[in-house]
C-alpha positions as CSV (number, residue, x, y, z in Angstrom):
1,X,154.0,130.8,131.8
2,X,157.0,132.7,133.5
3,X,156.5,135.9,135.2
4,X,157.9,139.2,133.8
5,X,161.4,139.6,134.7
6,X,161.2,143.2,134.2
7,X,158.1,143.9,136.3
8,X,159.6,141.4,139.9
9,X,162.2,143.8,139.0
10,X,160.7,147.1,138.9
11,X,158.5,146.3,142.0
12,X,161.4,145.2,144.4
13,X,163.0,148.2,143.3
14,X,160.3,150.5,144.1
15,X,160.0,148.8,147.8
16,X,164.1,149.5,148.2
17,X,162.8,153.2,146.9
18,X,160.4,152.9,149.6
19,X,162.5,151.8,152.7
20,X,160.7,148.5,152.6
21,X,162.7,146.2,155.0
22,X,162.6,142.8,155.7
23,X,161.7,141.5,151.8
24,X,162.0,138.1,150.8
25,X,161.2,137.3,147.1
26,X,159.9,133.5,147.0
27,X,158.8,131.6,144.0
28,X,155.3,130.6,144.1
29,X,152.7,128.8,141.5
30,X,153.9,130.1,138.6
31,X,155.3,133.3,139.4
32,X,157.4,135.7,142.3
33,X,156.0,136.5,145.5
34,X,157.3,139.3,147.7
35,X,157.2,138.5,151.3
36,X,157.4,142.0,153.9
37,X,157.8,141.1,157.0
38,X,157.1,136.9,156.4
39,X,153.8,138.3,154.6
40,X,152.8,138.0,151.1
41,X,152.5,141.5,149.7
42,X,152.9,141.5,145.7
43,X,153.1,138.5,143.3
44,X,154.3,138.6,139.9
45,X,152.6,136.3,137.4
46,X,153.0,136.2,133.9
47,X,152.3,139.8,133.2
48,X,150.1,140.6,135.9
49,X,150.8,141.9,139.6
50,X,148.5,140.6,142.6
51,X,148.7,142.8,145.6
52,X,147.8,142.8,148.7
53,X,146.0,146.3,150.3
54,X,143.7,145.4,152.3
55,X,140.0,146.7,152.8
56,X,140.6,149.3,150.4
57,X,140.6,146.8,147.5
58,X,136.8,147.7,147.1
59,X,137.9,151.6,146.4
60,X,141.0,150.0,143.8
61,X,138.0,148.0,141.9
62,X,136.5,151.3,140.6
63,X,139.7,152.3,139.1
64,X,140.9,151.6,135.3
65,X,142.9,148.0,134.8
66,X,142.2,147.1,138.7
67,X,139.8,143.7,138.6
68,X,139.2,141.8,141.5
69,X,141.1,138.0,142.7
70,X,138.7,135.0,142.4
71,X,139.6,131.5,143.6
72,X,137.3,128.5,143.5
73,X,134.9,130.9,142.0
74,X,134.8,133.1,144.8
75,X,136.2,136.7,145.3
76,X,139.2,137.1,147.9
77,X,138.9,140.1,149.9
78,X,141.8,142.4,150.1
79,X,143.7,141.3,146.8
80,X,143.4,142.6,143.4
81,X,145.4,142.0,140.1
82,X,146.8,144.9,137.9
């Protein structure tokens, strides 16, 4: 599946907004990766975001449409999908 155009879109806009430097956008798996600084930040896949925040992904689980990463059946700390 390709990622949402729209979305890789609206997200590297909003880190311009932000004064983001140093973003590289590299294509990954099956989606768009944003790199800050050489440093995976956001990923666009299909219609889904993966982000990168750090310990505070435990406080982003309790909130609405926020689910937690899993690979090889076990949960990665920091990431969550949106």
């Amino acid at each position: 599946m390709a990622y949402n155009q729209q979305l890789a879109n609206r997200i590297c806009e909003a880190l311009i907004d932000r004064g983001v430097e140093d973003i590289e956008e590299k294509k990954i798996f099956r989606g768009l990766c944003f790199m800050v600084k050489g440093k995976m930040c956001l990923c666009v896949s299909g219609d889904e975001m993966m982000c990168r925040i750090g310990p505070e992904y435990l406080e982003a689980l309790e909130l609405p449409g926020i689910r937690g990463m899993i690979r090889n059946g076990k949960p990665l700390k920091d990431y969550i999908l949106c």
